[in-house]
CHARMM-style PDB file with segment names, atoms N, HN, CA, C and O in Angstrom:
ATOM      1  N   UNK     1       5.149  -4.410 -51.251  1.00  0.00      PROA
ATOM      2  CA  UNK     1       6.448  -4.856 -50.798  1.00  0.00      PROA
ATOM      3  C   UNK     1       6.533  -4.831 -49.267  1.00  0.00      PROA
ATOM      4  O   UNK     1       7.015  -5.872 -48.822  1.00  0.00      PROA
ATOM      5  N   UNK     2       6.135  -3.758 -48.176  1.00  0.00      PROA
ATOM      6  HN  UNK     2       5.744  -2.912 -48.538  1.00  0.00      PROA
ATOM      7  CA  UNK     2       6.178  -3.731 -46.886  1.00  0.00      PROA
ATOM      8  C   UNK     2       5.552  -4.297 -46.227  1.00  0.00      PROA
ATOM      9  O   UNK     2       5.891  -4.510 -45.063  1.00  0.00      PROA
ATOM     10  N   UNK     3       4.160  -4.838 -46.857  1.00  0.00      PROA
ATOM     11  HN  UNK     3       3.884  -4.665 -47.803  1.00  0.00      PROA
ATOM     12  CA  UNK     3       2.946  -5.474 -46.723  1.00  0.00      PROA
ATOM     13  C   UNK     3       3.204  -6.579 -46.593  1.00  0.00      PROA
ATOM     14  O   UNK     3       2.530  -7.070 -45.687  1.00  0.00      PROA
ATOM     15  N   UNK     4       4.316  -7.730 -47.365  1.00  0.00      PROA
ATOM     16  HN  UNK     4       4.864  -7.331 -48.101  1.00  0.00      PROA
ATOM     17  CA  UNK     4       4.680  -8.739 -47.295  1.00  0.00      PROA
ATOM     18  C   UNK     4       6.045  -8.858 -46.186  1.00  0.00      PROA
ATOM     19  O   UNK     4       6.495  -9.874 -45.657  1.00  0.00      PROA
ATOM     20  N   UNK     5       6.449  -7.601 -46.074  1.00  0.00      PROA
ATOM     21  HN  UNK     5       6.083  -6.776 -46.504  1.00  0.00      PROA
ATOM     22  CA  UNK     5       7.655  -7.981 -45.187  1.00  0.00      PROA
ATOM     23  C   UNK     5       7.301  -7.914 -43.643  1.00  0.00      PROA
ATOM     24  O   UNK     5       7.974  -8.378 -42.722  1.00  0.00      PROA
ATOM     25  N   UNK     6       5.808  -7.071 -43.547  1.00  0.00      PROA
ATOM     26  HN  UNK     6       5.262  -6.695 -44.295  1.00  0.00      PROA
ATOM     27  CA  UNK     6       5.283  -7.035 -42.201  1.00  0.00      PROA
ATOM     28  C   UNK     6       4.940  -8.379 -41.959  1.00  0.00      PROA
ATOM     29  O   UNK     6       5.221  -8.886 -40.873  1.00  0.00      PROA
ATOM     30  N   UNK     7       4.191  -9.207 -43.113  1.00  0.00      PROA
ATOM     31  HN  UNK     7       3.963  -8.795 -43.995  1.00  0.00      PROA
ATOM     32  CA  UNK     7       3.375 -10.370 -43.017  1.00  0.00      PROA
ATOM     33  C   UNK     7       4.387 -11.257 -42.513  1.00  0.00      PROA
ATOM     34  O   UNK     7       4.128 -11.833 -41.457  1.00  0.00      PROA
ATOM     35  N   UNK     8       5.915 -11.558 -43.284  1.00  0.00      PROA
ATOM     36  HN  UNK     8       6.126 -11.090 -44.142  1.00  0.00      PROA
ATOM     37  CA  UNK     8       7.177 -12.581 -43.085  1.00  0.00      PROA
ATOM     38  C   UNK     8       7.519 -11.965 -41.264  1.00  0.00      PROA
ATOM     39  O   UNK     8       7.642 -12.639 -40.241  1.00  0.00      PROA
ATOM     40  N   UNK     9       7.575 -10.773 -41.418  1.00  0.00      PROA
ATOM     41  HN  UNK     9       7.476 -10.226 -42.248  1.00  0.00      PROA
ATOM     42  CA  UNK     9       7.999 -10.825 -39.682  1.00  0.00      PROA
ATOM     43  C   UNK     9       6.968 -11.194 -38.720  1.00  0.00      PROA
ATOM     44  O   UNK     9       7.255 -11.731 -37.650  1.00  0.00      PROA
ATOM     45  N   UNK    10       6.058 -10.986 -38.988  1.00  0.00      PROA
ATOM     46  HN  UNK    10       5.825 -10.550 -39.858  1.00  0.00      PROA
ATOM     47  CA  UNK    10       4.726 -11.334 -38.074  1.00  0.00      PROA
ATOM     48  C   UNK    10       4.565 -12.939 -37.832  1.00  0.00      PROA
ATOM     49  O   UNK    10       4.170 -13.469 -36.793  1.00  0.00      PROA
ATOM     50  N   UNK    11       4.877 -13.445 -38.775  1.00  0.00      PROA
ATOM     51  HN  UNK    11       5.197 -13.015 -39.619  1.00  0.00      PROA
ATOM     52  CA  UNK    11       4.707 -15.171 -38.775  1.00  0.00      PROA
ATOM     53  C   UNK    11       6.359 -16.056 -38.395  1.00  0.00      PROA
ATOM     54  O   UNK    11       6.567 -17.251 -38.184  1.00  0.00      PROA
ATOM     55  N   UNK    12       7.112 -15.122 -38.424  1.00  0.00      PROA
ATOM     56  HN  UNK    12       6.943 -14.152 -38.596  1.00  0.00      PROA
ATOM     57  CA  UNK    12       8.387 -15.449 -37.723  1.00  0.00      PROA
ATOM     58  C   UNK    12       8.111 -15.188 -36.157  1.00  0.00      PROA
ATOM     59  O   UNK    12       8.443 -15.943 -35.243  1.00  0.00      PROA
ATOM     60  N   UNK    13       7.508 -14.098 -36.056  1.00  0.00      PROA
ATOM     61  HN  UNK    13       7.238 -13.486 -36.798  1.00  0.00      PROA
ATOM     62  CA  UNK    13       7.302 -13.656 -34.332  1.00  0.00      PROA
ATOM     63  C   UNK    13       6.500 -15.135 -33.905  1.00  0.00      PROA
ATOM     64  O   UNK    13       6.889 -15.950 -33.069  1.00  0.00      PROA
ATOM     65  N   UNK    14       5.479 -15.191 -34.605  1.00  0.00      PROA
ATOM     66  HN  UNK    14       5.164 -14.528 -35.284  1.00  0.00      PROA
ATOM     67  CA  UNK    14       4.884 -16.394 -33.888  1.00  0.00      PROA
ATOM     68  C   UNK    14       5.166 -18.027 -33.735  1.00  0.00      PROA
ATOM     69  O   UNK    14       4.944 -19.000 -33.014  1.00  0.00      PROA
ATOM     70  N   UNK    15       5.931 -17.520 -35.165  1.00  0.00      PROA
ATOM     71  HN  UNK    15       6.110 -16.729 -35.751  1.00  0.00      PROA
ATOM     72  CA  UNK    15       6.529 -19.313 -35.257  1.00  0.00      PROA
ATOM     73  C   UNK    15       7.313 -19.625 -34.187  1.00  0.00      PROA
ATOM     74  O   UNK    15       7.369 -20.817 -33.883  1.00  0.00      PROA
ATOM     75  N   UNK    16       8.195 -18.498 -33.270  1.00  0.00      PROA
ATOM     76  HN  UNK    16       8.149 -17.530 -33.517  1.00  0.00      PROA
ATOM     77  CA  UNK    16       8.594 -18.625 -32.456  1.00  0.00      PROA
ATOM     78  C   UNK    16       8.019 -18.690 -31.379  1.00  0.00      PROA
ATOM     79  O   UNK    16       8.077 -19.703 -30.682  1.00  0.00      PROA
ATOM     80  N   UNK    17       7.169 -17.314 -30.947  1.00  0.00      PROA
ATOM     81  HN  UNK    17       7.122 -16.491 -31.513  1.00  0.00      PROA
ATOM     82  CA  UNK    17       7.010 -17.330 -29.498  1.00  0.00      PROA
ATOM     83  C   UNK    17       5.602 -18.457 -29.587  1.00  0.00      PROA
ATOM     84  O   UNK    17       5.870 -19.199 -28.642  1.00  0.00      PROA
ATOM     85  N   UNK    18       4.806 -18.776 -29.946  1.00  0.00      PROA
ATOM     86  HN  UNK    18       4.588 -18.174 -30.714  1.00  0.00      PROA
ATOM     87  CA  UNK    18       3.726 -19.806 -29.843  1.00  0.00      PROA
ATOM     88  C   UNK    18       4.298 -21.105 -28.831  1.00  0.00      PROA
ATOM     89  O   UNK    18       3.762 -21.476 -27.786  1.00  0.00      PROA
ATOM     90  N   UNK    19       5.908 -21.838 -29.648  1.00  0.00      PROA
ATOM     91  HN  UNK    19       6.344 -21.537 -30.496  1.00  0.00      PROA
ATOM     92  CA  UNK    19       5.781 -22.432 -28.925  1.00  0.00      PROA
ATOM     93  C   UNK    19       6.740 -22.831 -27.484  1.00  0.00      PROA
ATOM     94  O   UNK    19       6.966 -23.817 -26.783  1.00  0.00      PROA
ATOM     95  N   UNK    20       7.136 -21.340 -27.566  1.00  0.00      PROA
ATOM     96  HN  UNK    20       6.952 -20.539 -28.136  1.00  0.00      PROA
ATOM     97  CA  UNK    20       7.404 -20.964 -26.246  1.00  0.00      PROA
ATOM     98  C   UNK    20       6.448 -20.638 -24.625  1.00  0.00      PROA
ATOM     99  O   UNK    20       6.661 -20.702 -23.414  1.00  0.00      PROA
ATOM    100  N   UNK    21       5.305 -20.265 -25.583  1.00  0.00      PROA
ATOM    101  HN  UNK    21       5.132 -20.213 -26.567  1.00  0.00      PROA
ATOM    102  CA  UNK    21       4.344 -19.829 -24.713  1.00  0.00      PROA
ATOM    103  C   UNK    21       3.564 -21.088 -24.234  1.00  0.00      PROA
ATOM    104  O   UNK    21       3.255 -21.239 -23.053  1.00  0.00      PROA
ATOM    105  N   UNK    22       3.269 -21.961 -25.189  1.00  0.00      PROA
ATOM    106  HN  UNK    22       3.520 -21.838 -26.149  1.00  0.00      PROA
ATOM    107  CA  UNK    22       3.035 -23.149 -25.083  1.00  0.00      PROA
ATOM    108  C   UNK    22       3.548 -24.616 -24.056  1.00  0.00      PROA
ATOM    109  O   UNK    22       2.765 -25.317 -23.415  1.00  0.00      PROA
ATOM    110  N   UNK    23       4.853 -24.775 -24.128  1.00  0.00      PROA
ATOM    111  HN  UNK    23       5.489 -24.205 -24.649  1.00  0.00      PROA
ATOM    112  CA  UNK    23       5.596 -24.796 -23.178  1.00  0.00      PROA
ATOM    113  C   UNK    23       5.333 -24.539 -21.728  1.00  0.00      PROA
ATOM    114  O   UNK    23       5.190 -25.313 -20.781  1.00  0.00      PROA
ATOM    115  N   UNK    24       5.306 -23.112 -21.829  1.00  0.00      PROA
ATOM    116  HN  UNK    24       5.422 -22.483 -22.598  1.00  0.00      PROA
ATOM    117  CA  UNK    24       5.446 -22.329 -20.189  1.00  0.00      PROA
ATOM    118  C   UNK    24       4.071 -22.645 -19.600  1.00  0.00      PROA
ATOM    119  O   UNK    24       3.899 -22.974 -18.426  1.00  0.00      PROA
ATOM    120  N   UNK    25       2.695 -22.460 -20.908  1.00  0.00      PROA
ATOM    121  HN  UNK    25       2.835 -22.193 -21.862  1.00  0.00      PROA
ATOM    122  CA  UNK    25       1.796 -22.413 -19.932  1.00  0.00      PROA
ATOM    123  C   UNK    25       1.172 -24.000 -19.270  1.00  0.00      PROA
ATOM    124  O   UNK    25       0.383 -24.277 -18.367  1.00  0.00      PROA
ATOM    125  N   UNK    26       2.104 -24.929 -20.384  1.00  0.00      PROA
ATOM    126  HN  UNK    26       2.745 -24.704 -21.117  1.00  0.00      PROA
ATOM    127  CA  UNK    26       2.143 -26.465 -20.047  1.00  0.00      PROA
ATOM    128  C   UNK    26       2.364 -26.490 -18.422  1.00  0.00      PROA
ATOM    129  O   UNK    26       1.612 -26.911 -17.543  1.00  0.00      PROA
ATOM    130  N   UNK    27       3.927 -25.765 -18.319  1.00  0.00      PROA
ATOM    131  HN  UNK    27       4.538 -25.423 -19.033  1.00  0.00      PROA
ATOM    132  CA  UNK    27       4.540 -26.198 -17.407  1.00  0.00      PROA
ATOM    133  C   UNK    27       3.734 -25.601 -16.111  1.00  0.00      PROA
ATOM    134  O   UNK    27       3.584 -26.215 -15.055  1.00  0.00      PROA
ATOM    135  N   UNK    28       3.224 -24.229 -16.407  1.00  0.00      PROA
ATOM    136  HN  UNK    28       3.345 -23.730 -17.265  1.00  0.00      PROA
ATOM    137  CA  UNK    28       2.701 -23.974 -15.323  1.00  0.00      PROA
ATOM    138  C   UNK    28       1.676 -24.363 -14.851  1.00  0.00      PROA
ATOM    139  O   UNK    28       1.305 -24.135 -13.700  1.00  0.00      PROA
ATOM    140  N   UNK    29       0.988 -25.108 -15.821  1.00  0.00      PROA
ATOM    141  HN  UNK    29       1.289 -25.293 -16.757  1.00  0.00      PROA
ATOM    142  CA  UNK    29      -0.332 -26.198 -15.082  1.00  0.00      PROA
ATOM    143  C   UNK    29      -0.210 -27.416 -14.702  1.00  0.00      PROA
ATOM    144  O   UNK    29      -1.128 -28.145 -14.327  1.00  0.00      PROA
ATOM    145  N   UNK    30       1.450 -27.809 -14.820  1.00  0.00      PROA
ATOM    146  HN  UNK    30       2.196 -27.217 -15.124  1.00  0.00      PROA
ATOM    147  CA  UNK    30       1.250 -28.679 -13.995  1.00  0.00      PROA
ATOM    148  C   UNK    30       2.085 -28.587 -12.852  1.00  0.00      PROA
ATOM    149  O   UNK    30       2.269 -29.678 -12.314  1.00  0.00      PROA
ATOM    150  N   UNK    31       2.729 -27.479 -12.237  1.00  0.00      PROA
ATOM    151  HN  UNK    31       2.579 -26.592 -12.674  1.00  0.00      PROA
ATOM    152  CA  UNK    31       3.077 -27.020 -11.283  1.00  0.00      PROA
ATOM    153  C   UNK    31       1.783 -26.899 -10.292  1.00  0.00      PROA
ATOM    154  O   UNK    31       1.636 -27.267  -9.127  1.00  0.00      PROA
ATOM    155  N   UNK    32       0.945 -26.275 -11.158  1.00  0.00      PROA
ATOM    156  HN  UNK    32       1.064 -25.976 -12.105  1.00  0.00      PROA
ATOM    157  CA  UNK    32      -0.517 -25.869 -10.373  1.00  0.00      PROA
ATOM    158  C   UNK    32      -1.266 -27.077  -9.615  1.00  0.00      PROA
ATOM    159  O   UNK    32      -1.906 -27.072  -8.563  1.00  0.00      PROA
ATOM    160  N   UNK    33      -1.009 -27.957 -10.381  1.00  0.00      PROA
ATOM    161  HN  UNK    33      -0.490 -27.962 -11.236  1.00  0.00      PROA
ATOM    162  CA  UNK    33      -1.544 -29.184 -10.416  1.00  0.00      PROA
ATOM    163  C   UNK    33      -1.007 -30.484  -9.364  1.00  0.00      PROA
ATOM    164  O   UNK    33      -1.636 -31.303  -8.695  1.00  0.00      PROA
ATOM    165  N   UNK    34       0.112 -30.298  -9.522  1.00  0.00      PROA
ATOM    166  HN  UNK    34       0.623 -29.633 -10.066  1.00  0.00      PROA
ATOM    167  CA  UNK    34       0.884 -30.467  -8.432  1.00  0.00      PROA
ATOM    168  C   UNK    34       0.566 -30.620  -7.109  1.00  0.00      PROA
ATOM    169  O   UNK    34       0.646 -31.725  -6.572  1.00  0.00      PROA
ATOM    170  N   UNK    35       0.038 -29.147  -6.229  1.00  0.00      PROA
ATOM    171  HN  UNK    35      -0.027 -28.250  -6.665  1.00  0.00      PROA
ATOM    172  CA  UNK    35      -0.188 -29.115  -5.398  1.00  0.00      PROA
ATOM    173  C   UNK    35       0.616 -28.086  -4.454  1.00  0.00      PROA
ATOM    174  O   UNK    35       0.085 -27.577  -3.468  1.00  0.00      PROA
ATOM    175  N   UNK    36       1.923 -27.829  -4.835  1.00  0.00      PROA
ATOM    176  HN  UNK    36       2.355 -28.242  -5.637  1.00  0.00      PROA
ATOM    177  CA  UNK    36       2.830 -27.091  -4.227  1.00  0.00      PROA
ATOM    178  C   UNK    36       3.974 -26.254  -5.358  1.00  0.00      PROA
ATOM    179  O   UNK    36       4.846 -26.691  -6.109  1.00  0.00      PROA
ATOM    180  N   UNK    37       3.461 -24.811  -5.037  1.00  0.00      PROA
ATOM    181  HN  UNK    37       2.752 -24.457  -4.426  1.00  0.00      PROA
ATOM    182  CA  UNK    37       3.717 -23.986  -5.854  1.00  0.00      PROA
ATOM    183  C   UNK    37       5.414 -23.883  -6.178  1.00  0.00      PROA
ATOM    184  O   UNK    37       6.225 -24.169  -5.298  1.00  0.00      PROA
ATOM    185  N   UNK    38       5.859 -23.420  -7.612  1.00  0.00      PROA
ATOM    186  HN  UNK    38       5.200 -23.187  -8.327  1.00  0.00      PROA
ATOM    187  CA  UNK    38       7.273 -23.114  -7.355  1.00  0.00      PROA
ATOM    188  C   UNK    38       7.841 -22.649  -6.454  1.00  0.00      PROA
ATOM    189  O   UNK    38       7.518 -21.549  -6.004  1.00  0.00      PROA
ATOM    190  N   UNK    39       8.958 -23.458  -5.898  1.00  0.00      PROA
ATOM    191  HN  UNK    39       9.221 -24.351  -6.264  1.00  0.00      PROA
ATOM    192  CA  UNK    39      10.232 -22.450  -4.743  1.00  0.00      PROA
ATOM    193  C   UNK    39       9.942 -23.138  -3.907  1.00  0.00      PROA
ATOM    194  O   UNK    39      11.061 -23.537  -3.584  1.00  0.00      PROA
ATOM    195  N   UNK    40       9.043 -23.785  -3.044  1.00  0.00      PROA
ATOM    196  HN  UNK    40       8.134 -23.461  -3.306  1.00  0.00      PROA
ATOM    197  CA  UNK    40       8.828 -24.128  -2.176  1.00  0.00      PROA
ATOM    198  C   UNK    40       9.756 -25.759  -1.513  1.00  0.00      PROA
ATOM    199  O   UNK    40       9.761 -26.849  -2.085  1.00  0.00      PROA
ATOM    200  N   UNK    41      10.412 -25.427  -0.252  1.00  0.00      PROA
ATOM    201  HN  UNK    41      10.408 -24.542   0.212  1.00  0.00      PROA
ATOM    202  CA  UNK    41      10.976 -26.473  -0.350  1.00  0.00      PROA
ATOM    203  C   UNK    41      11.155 -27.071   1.120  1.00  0.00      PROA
ATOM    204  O   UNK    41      11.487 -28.214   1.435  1.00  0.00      PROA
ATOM    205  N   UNK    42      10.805 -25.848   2.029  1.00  0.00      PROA
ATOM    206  HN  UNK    42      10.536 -24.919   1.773  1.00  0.00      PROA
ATOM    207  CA  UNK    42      10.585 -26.626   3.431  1.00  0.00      PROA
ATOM    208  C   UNK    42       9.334 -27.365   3.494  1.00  0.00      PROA
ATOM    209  O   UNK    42       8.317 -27.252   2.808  1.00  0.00      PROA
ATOM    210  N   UNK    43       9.628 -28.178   4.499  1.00  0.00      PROA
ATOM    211  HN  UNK    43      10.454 -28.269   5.056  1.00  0.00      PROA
ATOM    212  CA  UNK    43       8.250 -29.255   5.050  1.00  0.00      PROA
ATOM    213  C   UNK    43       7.101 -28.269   6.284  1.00  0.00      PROA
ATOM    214  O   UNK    43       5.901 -28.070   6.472  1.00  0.00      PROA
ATOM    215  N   UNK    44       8.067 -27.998   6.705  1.00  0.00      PROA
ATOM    216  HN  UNK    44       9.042 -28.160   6.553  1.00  0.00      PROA
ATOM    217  CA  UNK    44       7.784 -27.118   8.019  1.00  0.00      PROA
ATOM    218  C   UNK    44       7.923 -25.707   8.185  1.00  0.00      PROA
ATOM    219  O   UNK    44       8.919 -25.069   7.845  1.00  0.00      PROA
ATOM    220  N   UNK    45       6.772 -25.179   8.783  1.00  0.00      PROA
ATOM    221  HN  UNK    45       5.962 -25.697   9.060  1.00  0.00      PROA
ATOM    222  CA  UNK    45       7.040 -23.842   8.271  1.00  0.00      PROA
ATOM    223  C   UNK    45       7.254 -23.403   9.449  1.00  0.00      PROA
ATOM    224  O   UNK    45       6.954 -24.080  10.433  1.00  0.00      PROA
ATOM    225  N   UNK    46       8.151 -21.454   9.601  1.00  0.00      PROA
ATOM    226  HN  UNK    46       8.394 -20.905   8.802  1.00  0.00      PROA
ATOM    227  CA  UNK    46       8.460 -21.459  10.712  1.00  0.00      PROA
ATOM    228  C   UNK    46       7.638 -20.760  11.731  1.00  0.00      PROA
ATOM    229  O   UNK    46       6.422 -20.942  11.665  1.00  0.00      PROA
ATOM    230  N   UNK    47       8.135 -19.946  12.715  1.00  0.00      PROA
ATOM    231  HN  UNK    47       9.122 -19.798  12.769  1.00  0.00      PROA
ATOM    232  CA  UNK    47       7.245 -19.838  13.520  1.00  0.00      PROA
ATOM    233  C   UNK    47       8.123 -18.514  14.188  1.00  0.00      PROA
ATOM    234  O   UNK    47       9.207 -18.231  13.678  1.00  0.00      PROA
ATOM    235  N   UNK    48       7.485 -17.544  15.608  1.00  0.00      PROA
ATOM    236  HN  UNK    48       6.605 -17.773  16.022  1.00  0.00      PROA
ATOM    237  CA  UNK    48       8.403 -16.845  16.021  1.00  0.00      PROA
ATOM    238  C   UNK    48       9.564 -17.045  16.339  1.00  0.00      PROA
ATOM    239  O   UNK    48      10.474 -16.508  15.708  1.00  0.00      PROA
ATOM    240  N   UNK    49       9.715 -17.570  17.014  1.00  0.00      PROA
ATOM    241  HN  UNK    49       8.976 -18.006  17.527  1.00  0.00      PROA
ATOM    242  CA  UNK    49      11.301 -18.453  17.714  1.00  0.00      PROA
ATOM    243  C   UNK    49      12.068 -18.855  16.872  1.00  0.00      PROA
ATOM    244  O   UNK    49      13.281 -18.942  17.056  1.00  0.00      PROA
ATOM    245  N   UNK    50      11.229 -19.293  15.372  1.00  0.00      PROA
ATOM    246  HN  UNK    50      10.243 -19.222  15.222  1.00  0.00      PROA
ATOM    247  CA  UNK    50      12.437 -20.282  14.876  1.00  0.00      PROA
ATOM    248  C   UNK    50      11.749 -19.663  13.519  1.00  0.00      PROA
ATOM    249  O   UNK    50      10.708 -20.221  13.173  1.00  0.00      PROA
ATOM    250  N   UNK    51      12.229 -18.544  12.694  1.00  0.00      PROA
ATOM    251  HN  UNK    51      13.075 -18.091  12.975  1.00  0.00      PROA
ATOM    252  CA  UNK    51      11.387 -18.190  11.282  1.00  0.00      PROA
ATOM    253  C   UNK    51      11.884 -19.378  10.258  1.00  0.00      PROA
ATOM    254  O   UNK    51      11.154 -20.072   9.550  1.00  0.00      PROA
ATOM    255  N   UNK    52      12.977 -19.419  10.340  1.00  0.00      PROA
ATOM    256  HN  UNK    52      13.570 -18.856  10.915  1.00  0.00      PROA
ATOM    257  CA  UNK    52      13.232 -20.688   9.121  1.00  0.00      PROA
ATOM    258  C   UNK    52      14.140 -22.076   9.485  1.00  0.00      PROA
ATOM    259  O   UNK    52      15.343 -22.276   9.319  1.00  0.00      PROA
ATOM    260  N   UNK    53      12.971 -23.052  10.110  1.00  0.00      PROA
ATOM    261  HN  UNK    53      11.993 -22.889  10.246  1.00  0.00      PROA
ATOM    262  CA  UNK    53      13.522 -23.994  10.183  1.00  0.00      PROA
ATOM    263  C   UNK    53      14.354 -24.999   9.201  1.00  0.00      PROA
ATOM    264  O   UNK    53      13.997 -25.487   8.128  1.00  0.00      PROA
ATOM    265  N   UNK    54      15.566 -25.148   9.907  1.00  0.00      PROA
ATOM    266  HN  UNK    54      15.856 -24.752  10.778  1.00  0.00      PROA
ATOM    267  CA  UNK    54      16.970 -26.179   8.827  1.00  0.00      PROA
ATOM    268  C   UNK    54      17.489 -25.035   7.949  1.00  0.00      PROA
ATOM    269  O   UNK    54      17.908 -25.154   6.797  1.00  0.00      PROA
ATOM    270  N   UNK    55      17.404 -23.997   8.613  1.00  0.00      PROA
ATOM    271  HN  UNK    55      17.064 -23.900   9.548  1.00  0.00      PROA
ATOM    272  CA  UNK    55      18.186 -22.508   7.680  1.00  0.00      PROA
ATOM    273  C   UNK    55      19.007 -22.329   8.552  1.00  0.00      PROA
ATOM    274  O   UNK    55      18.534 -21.789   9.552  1.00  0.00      PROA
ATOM    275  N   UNK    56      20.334 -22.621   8.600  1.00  0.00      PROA
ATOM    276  HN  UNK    56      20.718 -23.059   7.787  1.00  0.00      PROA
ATOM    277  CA  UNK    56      21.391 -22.182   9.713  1.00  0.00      PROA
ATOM    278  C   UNK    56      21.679 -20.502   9.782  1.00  0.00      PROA
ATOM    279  O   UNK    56      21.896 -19.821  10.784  1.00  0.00      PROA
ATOM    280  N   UNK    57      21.594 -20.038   8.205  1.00  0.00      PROA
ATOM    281  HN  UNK    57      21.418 -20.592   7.391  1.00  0.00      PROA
ATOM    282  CA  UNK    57      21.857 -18.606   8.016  1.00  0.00      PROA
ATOM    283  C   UNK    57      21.001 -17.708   8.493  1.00  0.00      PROA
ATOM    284  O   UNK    57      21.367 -16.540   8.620  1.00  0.00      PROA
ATOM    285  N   UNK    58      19.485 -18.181   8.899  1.00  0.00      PROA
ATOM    286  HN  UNK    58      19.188 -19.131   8.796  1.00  0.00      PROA
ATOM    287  CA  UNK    58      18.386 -17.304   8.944  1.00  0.00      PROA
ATOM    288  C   UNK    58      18.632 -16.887  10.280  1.00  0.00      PROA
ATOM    289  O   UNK    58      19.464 -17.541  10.909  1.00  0.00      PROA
ATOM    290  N   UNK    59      17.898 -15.629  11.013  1.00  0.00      PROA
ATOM    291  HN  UNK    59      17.222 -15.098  10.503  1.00  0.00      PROA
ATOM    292  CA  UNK    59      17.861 -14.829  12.024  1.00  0.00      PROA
ATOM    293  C   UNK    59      16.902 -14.791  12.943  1.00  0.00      PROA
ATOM    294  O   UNK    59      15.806 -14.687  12.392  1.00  0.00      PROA
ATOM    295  N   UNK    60      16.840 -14.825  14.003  1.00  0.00      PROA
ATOM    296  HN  UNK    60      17.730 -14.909  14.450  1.00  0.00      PROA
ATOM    297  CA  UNK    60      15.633 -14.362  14.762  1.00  0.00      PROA
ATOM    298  C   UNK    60      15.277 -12.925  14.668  1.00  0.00      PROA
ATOM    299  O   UNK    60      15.875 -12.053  14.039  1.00  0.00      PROA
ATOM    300  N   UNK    61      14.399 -12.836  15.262  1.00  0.00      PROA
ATOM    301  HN  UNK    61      13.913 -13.545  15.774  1.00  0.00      PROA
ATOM    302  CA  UNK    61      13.958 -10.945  15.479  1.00  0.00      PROA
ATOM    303  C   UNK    61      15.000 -10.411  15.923  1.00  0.00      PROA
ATOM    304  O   UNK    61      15.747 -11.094  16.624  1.00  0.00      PROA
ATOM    305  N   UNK    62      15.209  -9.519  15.732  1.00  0.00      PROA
ATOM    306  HN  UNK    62      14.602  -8.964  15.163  1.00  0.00      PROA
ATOM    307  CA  UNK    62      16.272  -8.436  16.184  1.00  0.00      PROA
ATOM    308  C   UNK    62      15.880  -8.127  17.994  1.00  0.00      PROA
ATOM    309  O   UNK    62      16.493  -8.256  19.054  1.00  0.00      PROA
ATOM    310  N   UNK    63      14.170  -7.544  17.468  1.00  0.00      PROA
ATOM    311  HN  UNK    63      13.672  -7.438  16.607  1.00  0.00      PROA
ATOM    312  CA  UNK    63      13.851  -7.021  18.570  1.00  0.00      PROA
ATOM    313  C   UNK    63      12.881  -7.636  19.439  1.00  0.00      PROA
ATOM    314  O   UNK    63      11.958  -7.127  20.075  1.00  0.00      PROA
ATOM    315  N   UNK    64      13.272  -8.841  19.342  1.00  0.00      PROA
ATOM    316  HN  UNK    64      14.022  -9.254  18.826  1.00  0.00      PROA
ATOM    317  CA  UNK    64      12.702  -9.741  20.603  1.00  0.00      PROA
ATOM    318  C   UNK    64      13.251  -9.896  22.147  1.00  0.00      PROA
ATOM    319  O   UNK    64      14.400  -9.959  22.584  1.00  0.00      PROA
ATOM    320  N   UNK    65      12.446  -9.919  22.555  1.00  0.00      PROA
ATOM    321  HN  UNK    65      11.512  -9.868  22.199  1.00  0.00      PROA
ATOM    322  CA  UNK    65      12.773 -10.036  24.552  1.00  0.00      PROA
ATOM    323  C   UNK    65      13.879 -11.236  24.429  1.00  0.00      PROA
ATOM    324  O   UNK    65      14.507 -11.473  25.461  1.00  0.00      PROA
ATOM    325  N   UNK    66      14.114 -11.847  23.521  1.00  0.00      PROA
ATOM    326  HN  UNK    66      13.605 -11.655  22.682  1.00  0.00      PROA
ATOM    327  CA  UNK    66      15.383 -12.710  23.678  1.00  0.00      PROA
ATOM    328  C   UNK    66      16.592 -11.748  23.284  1.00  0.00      PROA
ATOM    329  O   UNK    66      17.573 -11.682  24.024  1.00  0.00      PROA
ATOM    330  N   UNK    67      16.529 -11.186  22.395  1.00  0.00      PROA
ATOM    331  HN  UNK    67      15.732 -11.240  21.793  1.00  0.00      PROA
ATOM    332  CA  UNK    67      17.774 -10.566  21.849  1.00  0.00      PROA
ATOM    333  C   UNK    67      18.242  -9.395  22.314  1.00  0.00      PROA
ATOM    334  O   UNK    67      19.417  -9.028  22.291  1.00  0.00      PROA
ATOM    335  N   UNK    68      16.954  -8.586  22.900  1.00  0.00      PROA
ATOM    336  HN  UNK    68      16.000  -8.884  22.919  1.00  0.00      PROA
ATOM    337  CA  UNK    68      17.586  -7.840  24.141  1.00  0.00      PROA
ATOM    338  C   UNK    68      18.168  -7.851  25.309  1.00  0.00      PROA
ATOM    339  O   UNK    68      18.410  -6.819  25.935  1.00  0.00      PROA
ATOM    340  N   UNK    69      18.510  -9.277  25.802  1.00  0.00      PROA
ATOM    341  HN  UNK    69      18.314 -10.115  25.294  1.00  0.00      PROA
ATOM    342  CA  UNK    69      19.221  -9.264  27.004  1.00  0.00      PROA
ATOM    343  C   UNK    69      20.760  -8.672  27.273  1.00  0.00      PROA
ATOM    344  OT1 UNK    69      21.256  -8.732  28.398  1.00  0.00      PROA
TER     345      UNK     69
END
């Protein structure tokens, strides 16, 4: 009797997650594939002076010879 109810949950676990996993690892090869990884969305990357260019919110160094004046 437990033998069969392990077996019914075990093949429910997979009926599900299979093709969930399936899916994801689709998606993540062709992210890979792509060329440019998730999140990524500037062109230009930044630099000291300017860490995140077309980011109005972003900050310079705190403790740069500019910000100490």
């Amino acid at each position: 009797m437990y033998f069969w109810a392990i077996v019914l949950a075990c093949a429910l676990v997979a009926g599900l997650l299979v093709p969930y996993l399936y899916k994801e690892i689709k998606r993540g090869k062709a992210q890979r594939l792509s060329g440019t990884p998730p999140g990524t969305g500037d062109v230009r990357v930044g630099s000291v002076s300017n860490p995140a260019p077309a980011q109005p919110d972003a900050q310079a160094d705190p403790y740069s010879a500019r910000a100490r004046r």
